[in-house]
ROVEX-107769 format. One line per field, with one value per residue (C-alpha): residue in one letter; chain; x, y, z. Coordinates in nm, 4 decimals, always signed. Each point is the difference from the previous one (the first is absolute). Layout:
N
rest = [a;...] .
kette = [A;...] .
xx = [X;...] .
yy = [Y;...] .
zz = [Z;...] .
***
This chain:
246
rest = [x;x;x;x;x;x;x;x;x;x;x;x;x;x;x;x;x;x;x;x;x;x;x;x;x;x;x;x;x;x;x;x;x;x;x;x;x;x;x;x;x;x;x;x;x;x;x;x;x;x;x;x;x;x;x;x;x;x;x;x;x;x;x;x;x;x;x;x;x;x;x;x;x;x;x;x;x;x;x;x;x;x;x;x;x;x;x;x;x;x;x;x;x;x;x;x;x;x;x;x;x;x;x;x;x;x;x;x;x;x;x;x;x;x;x;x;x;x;x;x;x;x;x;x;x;x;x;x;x;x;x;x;x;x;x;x;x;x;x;x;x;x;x;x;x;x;x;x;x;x;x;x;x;x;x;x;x;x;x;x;x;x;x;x;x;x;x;x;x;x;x;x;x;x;x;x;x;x;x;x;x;x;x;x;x;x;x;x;x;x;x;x;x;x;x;x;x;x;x;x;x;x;x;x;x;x;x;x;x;x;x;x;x;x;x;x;x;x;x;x;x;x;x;x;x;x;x;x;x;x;x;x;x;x;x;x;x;x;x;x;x;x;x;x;x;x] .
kette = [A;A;A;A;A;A;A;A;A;A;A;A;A;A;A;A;A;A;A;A;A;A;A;A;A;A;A;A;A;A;A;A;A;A;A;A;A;A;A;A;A;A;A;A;A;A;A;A;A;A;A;A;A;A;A;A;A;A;A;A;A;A;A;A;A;A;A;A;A;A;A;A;A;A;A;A;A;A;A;A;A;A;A;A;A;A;A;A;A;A;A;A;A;A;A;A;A;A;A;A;A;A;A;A;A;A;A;A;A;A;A;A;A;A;A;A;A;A;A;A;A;A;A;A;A;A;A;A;A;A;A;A;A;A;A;A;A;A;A;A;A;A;A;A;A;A;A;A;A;A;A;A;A;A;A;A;A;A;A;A;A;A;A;A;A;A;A;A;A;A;A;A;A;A;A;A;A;A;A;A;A;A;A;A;A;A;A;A;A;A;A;A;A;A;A;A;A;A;A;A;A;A;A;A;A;A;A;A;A;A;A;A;A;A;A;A;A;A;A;A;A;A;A;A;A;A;A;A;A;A;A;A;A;A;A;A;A;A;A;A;A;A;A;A;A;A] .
xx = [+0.5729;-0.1976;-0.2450;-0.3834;-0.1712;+0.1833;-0.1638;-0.2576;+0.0628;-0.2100;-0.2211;-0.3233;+0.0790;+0.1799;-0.3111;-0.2316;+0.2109;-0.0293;-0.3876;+0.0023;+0.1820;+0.2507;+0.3566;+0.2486;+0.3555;+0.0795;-0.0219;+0.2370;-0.0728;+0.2014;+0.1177;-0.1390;-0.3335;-0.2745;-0.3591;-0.3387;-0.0279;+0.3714;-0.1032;-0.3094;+0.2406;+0.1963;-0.2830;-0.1088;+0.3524;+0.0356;-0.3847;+0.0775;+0.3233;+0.1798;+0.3862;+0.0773;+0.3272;+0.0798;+0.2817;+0.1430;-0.0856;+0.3816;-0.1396;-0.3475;+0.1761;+0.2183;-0.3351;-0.1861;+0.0278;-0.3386;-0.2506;-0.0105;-0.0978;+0.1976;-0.1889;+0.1076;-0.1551;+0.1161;-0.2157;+0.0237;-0.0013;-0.1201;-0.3562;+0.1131;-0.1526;-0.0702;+0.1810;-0.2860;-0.1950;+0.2218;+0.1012;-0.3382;-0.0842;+0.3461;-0.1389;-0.3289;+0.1528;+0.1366;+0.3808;+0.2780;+0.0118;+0.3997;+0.0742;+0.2903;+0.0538;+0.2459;+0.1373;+0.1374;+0.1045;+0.0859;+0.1412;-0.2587;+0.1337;+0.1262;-0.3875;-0.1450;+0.2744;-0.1194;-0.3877;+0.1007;+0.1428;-0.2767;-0.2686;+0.2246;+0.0181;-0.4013;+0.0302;-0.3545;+0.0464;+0.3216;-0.0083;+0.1709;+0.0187;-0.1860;+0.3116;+0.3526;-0.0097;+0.0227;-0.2594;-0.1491;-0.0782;+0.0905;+0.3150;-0.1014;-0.2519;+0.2454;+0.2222;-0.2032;-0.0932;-0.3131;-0.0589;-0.1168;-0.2639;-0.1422;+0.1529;-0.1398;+0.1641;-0.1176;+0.1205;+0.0243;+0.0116;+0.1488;+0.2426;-0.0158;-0.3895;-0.0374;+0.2861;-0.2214;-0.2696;+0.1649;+0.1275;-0.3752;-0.0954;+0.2369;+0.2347;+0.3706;+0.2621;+0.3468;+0.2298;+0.3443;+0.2970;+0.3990;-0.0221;-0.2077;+0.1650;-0.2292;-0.0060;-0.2999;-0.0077;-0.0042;-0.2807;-0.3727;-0.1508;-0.3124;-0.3652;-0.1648;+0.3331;+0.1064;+0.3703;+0.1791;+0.2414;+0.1744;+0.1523;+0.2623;+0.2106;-0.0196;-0.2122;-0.3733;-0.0578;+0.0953;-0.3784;-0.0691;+0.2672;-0.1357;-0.3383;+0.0935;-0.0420;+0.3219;+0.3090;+0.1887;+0.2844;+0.1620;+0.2796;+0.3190;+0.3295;+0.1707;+0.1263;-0.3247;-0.1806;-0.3540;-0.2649;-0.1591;-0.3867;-0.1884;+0.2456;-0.0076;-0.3912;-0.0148;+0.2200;-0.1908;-0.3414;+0.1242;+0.0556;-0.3316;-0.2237;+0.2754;-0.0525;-0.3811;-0.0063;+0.1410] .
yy = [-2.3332;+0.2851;+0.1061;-0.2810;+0.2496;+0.2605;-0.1617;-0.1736;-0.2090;-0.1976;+0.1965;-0.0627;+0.0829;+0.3173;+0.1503;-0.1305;+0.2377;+0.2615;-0.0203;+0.0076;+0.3171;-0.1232;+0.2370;-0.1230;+0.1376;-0.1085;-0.3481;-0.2060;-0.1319;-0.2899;+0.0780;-0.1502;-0.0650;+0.0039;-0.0473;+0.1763;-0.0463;+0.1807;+0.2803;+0.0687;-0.0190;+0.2445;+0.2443;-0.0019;+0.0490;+0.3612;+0.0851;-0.0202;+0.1754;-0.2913;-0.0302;-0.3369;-0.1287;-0.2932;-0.2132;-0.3403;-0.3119;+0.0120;+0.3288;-0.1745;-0.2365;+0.1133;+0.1403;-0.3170;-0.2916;-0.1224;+0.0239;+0.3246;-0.0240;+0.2753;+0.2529;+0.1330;+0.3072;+0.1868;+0.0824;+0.3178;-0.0038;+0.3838;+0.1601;+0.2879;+0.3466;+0.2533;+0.2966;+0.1865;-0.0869;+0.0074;+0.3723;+0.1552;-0.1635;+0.1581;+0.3290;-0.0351;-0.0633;+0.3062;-0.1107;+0.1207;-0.3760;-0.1320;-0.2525;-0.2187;-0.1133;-0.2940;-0.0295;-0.3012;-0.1477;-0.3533;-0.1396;-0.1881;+0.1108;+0.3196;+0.0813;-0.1057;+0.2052;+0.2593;-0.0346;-0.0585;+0.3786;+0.1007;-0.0819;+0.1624;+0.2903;+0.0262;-0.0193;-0.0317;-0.2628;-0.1756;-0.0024;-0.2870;-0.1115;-0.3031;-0.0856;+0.0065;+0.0185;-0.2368;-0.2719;+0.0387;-0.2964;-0.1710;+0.1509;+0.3181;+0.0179;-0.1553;+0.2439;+0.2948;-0.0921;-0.0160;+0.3628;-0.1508;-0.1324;+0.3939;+0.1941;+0.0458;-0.1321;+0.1227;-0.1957;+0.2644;-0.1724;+0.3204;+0.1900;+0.3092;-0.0045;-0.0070;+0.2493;+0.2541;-0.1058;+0.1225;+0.3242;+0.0995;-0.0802;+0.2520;-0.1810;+0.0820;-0.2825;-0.0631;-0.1835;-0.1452;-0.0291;+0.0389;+0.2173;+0.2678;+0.3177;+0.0652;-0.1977;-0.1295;+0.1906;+0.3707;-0.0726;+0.0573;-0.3031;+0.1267;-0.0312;-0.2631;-0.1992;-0.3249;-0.1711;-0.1875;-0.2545;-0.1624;-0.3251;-0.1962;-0.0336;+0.3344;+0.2375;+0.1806;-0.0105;+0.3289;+0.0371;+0.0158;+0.2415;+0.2283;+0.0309;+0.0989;+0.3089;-0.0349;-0.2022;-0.0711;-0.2036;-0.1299;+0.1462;-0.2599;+0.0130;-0.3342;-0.2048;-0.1493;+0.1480;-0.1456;-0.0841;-0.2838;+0.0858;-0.1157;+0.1978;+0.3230;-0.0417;+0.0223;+0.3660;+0.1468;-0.0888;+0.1227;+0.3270;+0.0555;-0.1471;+0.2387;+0.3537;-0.1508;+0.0639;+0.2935] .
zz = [+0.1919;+0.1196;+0.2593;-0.1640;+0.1594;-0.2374;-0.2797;-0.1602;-0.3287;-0.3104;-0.2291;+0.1127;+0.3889;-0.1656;-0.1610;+0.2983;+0.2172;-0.2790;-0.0250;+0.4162;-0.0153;+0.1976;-0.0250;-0.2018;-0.0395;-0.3251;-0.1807;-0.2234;-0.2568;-0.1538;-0.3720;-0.2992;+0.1842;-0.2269;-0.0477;+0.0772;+0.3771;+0.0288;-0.2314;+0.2516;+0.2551;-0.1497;-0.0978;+0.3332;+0.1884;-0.2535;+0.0680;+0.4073;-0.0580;+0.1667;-0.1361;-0.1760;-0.1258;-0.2837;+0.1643;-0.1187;+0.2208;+0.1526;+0.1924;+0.0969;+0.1397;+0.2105;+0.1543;+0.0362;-0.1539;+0.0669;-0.2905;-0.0752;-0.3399;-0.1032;+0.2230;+0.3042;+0.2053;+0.3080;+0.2395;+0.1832;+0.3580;+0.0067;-0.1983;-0.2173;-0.0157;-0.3107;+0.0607;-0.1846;+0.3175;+0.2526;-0.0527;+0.0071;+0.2827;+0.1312;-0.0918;+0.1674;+0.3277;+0.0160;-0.0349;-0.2499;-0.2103;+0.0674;-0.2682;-0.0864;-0.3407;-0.0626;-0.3430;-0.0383;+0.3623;-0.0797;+0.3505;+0.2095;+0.2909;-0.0815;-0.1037;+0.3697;+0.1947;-0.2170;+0.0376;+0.4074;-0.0035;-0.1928;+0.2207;+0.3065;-0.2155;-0.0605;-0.3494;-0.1261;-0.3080;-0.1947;-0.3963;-0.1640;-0.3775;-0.1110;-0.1440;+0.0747;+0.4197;+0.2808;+0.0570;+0.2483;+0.2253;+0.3202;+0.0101;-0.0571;+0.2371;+0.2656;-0.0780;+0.0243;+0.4109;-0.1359;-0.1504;-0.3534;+0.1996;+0.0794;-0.2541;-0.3228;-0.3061;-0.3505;-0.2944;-0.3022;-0.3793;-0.1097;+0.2518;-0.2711;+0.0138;+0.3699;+0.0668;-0.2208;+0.1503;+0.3659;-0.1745;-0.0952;+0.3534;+0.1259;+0.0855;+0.0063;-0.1512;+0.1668;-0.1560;+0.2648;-0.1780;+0.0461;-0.3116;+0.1062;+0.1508;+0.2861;+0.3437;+0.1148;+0.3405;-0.2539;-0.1774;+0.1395;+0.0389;+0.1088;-0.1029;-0.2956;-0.1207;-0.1908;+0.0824;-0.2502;+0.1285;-0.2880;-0.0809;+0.1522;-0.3277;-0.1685;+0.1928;-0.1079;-0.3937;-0.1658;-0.0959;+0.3420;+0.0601;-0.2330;+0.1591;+0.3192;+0.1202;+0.2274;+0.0181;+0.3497;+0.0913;+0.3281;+0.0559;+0.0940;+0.1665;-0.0102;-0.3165;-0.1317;-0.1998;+0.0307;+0.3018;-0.0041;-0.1623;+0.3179;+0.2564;-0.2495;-0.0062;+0.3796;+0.0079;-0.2289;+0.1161;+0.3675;-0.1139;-0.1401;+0.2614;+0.1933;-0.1999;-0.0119;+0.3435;+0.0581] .
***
Protein backbone atom coordinates (compact mmCIF):
# COMPACT_ATOMS: atom_id res chain seq x y z
CA UNK A 1 0.00 0.00 0.00
CA UNK A 2 1.33 3.33 -0.79
CA UNK A 3 2.36 6.57 0.71
CA UNK A 4 -2.23 8.03 2.16
CA UNK A 5 -0.70 11.07 1.84
CA UNK A 6 0.10 10.14 -1.94
CA UNK A 7 -3.48 10.01 -2.50
CA UNK A 8 -6.81 10.93 -1.99
CA UNK A 9 -9.80 8.55 -2.96
CA UNK A 10 -14.02 8.56 -3.41
CA UNK A 11 -15.60 10.75 -6.00
CA UNK A 12 -16.86 13.46 -4.23
CA UNK A 13 -13.43 14.21 -2.20
CA UNK A 14 -11.87 13.77 -5.87
CA UNK A 15 -13.72 16.68 -7.50
CA UNK A 16 -13.65 18.79 -4.11
CA UNK A 17 -9.83 18.71 -4.59
CA UNK A 18 -10.40 19.47 -8.31
CA UNK A 19 -12.67 22.56 -7.68
CA UNK A 20 -9.87 23.67 -4.81
CA UNK A 21 -7.30 23.61 -7.42
CA UNK A 22 -5.37 21.44 -5.61
CA UNK A 23 -2.41 19.50 -8.04
CA UNK A 24 -3.14 16.30 -9.03
CA UNK A 25 -0.82 13.86 -10.86
CA UNK A 26 -3.15 11.82 -12.53
CA UNK A 27 -6.36 9.88 -11.36
CA UNK A 28 -7.74 6.33 -11.91
CA UNK A 29 -10.53 5.64 -12.67
CA UNK A 30 -12.09 2.16 -12.09
CA UNK A 31 -13.52 0.57 -15.45
CA UNK A 32 -17.03 0.24 -16.27
CA UNK A 33 -17.89 3.21 -13.96
CA UNK A 34 -20.78 4.94 -15.11
CA UNK A 35 -23.20 7.61 -14.51
CA UNK A 36 -23.48 11.49 -14.60
CA UNK A 37 -21.38 12.50 -11.59
CA UNK A 38 -18.29 10.31 -13.27
CA UNK A 39 -18.82 11.90 -16.66
CA UNK A 40 -18.38 15.49 -14.83
CA UNK A 41 -15.55 14.05 -13.32
CA UNK A 42 -14.20 13.16 -16.40
CA UNK A 43 -14.97 16.44 -18.29
CA UNK A 44 -13.34 18.23 -15.75
CA UNK A 45 -10.01 15.99 -15.37
CA UNK A 46 -9.54 16.74 -19.71
CA UNK A 47 -10.61 20.56 -19.16
CA UNK A 48 -7.62 20.88 -16.29
CA UNK A 49 -5.38 18.84 -18.47
CA UNK A 50 -4.94 16.39 -15.59
CA UNK A 51 -4.02 12.64 -17.00
CA UNK A 52 -6.62 9.93 -16.03
CA UNK A 53 -6.47 6.24 -16.59
CA UNK A 54 -9.53 3.44 -16.69
CA UNK A 55 -8.16 0.49 -14.54
CA UNK A 56 -10.06 -2.64 -13.27
CA UNK A 57 -10.74 -2.82 -9.42
CA UNK A 58 -7.70 -5.57 -9.08
CA UNK A 59 -5.35 -2.33 -9.76
CA UNK A 60 -7.45 0.02 -7.28
CA UNK A 61 -6.91 -2.22 -4.97
CA UNK A 62 -3.78 -2.96 -4.65
CA UNK A 63 -3.72 0.93 -3.96
CA UNK A 64 -6.16 1.08 -1.20
CA UNK A 65 -8.63 -0.94 -0.31
CA UNK A 66 -10.60 1.50 1.59
CA UNK A 67 -13.68 2.95 -0.19
CA UNK A 68 -12.46 4.38 -2.95
CA UNK A 69 -15.34 4.20 -5.00
CA UNK A 70 -13.51 3.57 -7.96
CA UNK A 71 -11.63 6.95 -7.82
CA UNK A 72 -8.34 7.47 -6.79
CA UNK A 73 -6.10 10.77 -7.21
CA UNK A 74 -2.45 11.49 -6.53
CA UNK A 75 -1.53 14.33 -5.05
CA UNK A 76 1.54 16.12 -6.00
CA UNK A 77 3.88 17.05 -3.46
CA UNK A 78 5.40 19.90 -5.86
CA UNK A 79 3.12 23.13 -7.75
CA UNK A 80 3.84 22.98 -11.46
CA UNK A 81 4.84 25.86 -13.71
CA UNK A 82 3.80 26.84 -17.52
CA UNK A 83 6.75 26.88 -19.45
CA UNK A 84 5.07 29.69 -21.55
CA UNK A 85 5.69 31.75 -18.39
CA UNK A 86 8.55 30.58 -17.04
CA UNK A 87 10.75 31.36 -20.16
CA UNK A 88 9.90 34.96 -20.61
CA UNK A 89 10.45 35.63 -17.35
CA UNK A 90 13.96 33.82 -18.11
CA UNK A 91 14.43 36.31 -20.79
CA UNK A 92 13.65 39.34 -18.81
CA UNK A 93 16.26 38.62 -16.33
CA UNK A 94 18.74 38.97 -18.57
CA UNK A 95 19.87 35.15 -18.70
CA UNK A 96 20.30 32.73 -21.76
CA UNK A 97 16.92 30.30 -20.66
CA UNK A 98 18.71 26.49 -19.96
CA UNK A 99 15.94 23.96 -20.22
CA UNK A 100 15.67 20.26 -19.82
CA UNK A 101 13.08 18.37 -21.52
CA UNK A 102 12.33 14.75 -20.34
CA UNK A 103 10.60 12.55 -22.78
CA UNK A 104 9.42 9.87 -21.20
CA UNK A 105 11.55 9.24 -17.82
CA UNK A 106 9.54 6.63 -16.08
CA UNK A 107 11.82 5.71 -12.90
CA UNK A 108 10.85 7.54 -9.68
CA UNK A 109 14.07 7.71 -8.64
CA UNK A 110 15.92 7.95 -11.63
CA UNK A 111 13.68 11.32 -12.26
CA UNK A 112 14.81 13.00 -8.69
CA UNK A 113 18.62 12.18 -9.21
CA UNK A 114 17.99 13.85 -12.32
CA UNK A 115 16.05 17.04 -11.15
CA UNK A 116 18.95 16.99 -8.06
CA UNK A 117 21.72 17.58 -10.95
CA UNK A 118 19.57 19.87 -12.52
CA UNK A 119 19.20 22.32 -9.95
CA UNK A 120 23.27 22.01 -9.30
CA UNK A 121 23.52 22.67 -12.85
CA UNK A 122 21.19 26.00 -12.77
CA UNK A 123 18.93 24.74 -15.15
CA UNK A 124 16.10 27.24 -15.21
CA UNK A 125 12.87 24.79 -15.63
CA UNK A 126 12.28 20.74 -16.33
CA UNK A 127 9.60 19.76 -19.09
CA UNK A 128 7.83 16.53 -18.55
CA UNK A 129 4.82 14.85 -20.46
CA UNK A 130 1.48 14.68 -18.82
CA UNK A 131 1.66 11.28 -19.78
CA UNK A 132 4.01 8.55 -19.90
CA UNK A 133 6.84 9.82 -17.06
CA UNK A 134 7.52 9.24 -13.49
CA UNK A 135 5.08 10.28 -10.77
CA UNK A 136 6.17 12.37 -9.04
CA UNK A 137 5.64 12.21 -5.28
CA UNK A 138 7.30 11.48 -2.00
CA UNK A 139 9.81 9.58 -3.51
CA UNK A 140 10.64 11.79 -5.94
CA UNK A 141 11.01 14.61 -3.97
CA UNK A 142 13.18 12.51 -1.45
CA UNK A 143 15.14 11.60 -4.06
CA UNK A 144 15.86 14.77 -5.58
CA UNK A 145 17.60 16.20 -1.90
CA UNK A 146 15.00 18.39 -2.21
CA UNK A 147 15.68 20.21 -5.67
CA UNK A 148 11.92 19.55 -6.91
CA UNK A 149 11.16 21.66 -4.14
CA UNK A 150 13.10 24.94 -6.06
CA UNK A 151 13.26 23.91 -9.45
CA UNK A 152 10.65 24.45 -11.80
CA UNK A 153 8.75 21.64 -13.31
CA UNK A 154 6.50 22.29 -16.42
CA UNK A 155 4.10 19.57 -17.34
CA UNK A 156 3.67 19.83 -21.33
CA UNK A 157 0.28 17.92 -22.82
CA UNK A 158 2.07 17.90 -26.06
CA UNK A 159 6.02 17.42 -26.02
CA UNK A 160 5.83 18.31 -30.04
CA UNK A 161 3.89 21.60 -29.24
CA UNK A 162 6.11 22.85 -26.53
CA UNK A 163 9.38 21.81 -28.28
CA UNK A 164 8.16 24.29 -31.20
CA UNK A 165 7.19 26.45 -28.96
CA UNK A 166 11.13 26.61 -27.52
CA UNK A 167 12.40 26.62 -31.20
CA UNK A 168 10.38 29.99 -31.92
CA UNK A 169 11.79 31.34 -28.72
CA UNK A 170 15.22 30.88 -29.98
CA UNK A 171 16.00 28.27 -28.53
CA UNK A 172 18.40 25.56 -29.68
CA UNK A 173 17.21 21.63 -29.24
CA UNK A 174 19.76 18.85 -28.23
CA UNK A 175 18.91 15.64 -28.45
CA UNK A 176 21.64 12.75 -26.17
CA UNK A 177 21.83 9.65 -27.73
CA UNK A 178 24.41 6.61 -28.35
CA UNK A 179 23.42 7.01 -32.01
CA UNK A 180 24.51 10.30 -32.76
CA UNK A 181 28.09 10.82 -34.18
CA UNK A 182 29.15 13.81 -32.23
CA UNK A 183 30.32 13.82 -28.44
CA UNK A 184 28.83 16.03 -26.22
CA UNK A 185 32.08 17.89 -25.14
CA UNK A 186 32.40 19.02 -29.47
CA UNK A 187 29.39 20.57 -29.74
CA UNK A 188 28.70 24.34 -28.52
CA UNK A 189 26.53 24.27 -25.89
CA UNK A 190 26.33 27.78 -25.47
CA UNK A 191 23.60 30.43 -25.35
CA UNK A 192 19.36 29.79 -25.33
CA UNK A 193 19.19 25.72 -25.37
CA UNK A 194 16.71 22.79 -24.64
CA UNK A 195 18.23 19.08 -23.52
CA UNK A 196 16.47 16.03 -24.28
CA UNK A 197 17.18 13.13 -22.03
CA UNK A 198 15.29 10.14 -23.23
CA UNK A 199 13.76 7.10 -21.81
CA UNK A 200 15.05 4.37 -19.83
CA UNK A 201 13.79 1.58 -22.26
CA UNK A 202 14.39 2.89 -25.72
CA UNK A 203 15.87 6.30 -25.65
CA UNK A 204 14.22 10.01 -27.02
CA UNK A 205 11.26 9.41 -29.61
CA UNK A 206 12.44 9.74 -33.21
CA UNK A 207 10.06 12.84 -33.50
CA UNK A 208 12.06 14.40 -31.09
CA UNK A 209 15.15 13.46 -32.79
CA UNK A 210 14.15 15.07 -35.77
CA UNK A 211 13.63 18.47 -34.29
CA UNK A 212 16.76 19.00 -32.89
CA UNK A 213 19.02 21.13 -34.11
CA UNK A 214 22.00 18.86 -32.82
CA UNK A 215 22.60 15.35 -31.83
CA UNK A 216 25.50 14.35 -29.20
CA UNK A 217 26.46 11.23 -27.64
CA UNK A 218 28.76 10.12 -24.71
CA UNK A 219 31.37 8.61 -25.81
CA UNK A 220 32.21 4.94 -23.90
CA UNK A 221 35.08 2.68 -23.38
CA UNK A 222 34.07 -0.37 -21.43
CA UNK A 223 31.51 -3.24 -22.46
CA UNK A 224 28.16 -1.56 -21.80
CA UNK A 225 26.71 0.13 -23.91
CA UNK A 226 24.30 2.49 -22.09
CA UNK A 227 24.47 5.11 -18.93
CA UNK A 228 22.08 5.09 -16.73
CA UNK A 229 19.48 8.32 -17.80
CA UNK A 230 19.98 10.19 -14.45
CA UNK A 231 24.02 9.74 -14.43
CA UNK A 232 24.09 10.68 -18.40
CA UNK A 233 21.81 13.75 -17.49
CA UNK A 234 24.37 14.98 -14.95
CA UNK A 235 27.55 14.89 -17.81
CA UNK A 236 25.85 16.59 -20.10
CA UNK A 237 24.38 19.34 -18.09
CA UNK A 238 28.12 19.85 -16.57
CA UNK A 239 29.43 20.63 -19.72
CA UNK A 240 27.10 23.31 -20.52
CA UNK A 241 26.87 25.18 -17.29
CA UNK A 242 30.87 24.51 -18.05
CA UNK A 243 31.21 26.10 -21.81
CA UNK A 244 28.34 28.56 -20.20
CA UNK A 245 30.93 29.82 -18.22
CA UNK A 246 33.64 30.18 -20.08
Amino acid sequence: MKNSEDFIFGLHPVMEALEAGREIEKVLIQKGIQGDTALGLRSALGKAGIPFQHVPLEKMNRVTRKNHQGIIAYISPIVYESIENVLPQVFEDGKDPFILVLDRITDVRNFGAIARSAECAGVDAIVIPSRGGALINGDAVKTSAGALNSIKVCRSFKLKDTLDFLKLSGLKIFSITEKADNAYYDVDLKGPAAFIMGSEEDGISPAYIEMSDDVMKIPMQGSIASLNVSVASGIVLFEALRQRKV
